[in-house]
N, C-alpha and C positions, 0 to 999 in steps of 0.2 A: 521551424519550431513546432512542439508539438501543442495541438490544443485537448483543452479539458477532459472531453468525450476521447478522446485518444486513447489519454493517458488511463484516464478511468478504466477503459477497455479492456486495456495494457494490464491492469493490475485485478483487475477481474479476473480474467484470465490465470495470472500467474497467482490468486490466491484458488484458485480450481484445481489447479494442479499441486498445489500443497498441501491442500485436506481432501481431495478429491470428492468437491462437492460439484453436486450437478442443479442443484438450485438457482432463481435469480437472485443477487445480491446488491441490496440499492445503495444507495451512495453516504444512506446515512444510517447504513445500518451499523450495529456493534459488530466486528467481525469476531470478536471472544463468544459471541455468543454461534457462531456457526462453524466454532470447531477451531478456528486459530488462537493456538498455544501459545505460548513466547520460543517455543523453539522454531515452530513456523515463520511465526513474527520477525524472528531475528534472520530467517533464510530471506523470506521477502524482501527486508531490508536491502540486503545485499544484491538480490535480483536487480531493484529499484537504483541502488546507487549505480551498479556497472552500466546497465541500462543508459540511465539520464546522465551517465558521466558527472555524479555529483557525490556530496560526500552528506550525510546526518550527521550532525552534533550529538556526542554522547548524549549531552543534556537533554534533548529532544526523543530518545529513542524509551520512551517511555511510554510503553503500551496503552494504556487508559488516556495519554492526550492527543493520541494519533492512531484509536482504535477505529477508522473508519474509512473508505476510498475516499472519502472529500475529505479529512483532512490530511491524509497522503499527499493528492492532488496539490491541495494548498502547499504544502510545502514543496514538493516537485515544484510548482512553478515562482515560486518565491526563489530556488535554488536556479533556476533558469533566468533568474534577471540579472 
């Protein structure tokens, strides 16, 4: 199973590579504010579900309650239990 710091890593990364930012990005920052769009937002998404083999609720993909890696995270491992 993956842990926290993994997964965080994991989506660090793959949010780097979608605005091509080279900055540090902390856990609780707004990521709208460092350049992810909803068009980003919604590729992530997809990275994140094939990835973790998991699926987001439509409900759920709503940018402003999951603009951040920890609450990402939280839900990745909520989907993992």
């Amino acid at each position: 199973m993956n842990n926290s710091k993994n997964i965080a890593s994991n989506i660090q990364n793959w949010i780097k590579e979608q605005i091509t930012y080279d900055g540090n990005i902390s856990l609780d920052q707004d990521l709208s504010h460092i350049g992810l769009d909803s068009f980003s937002f919604v590729k992530l998404i997809v990275i994140i579900e094939n990835h973790y083999s998991i699926e987001i609720d439509d409900d759920s993909l709503i940018m402003e309650n999951i603009s951040t890696i920890e609450s990402l995270v939280r839900i990745i491992e909520e989907k993992n239990h």
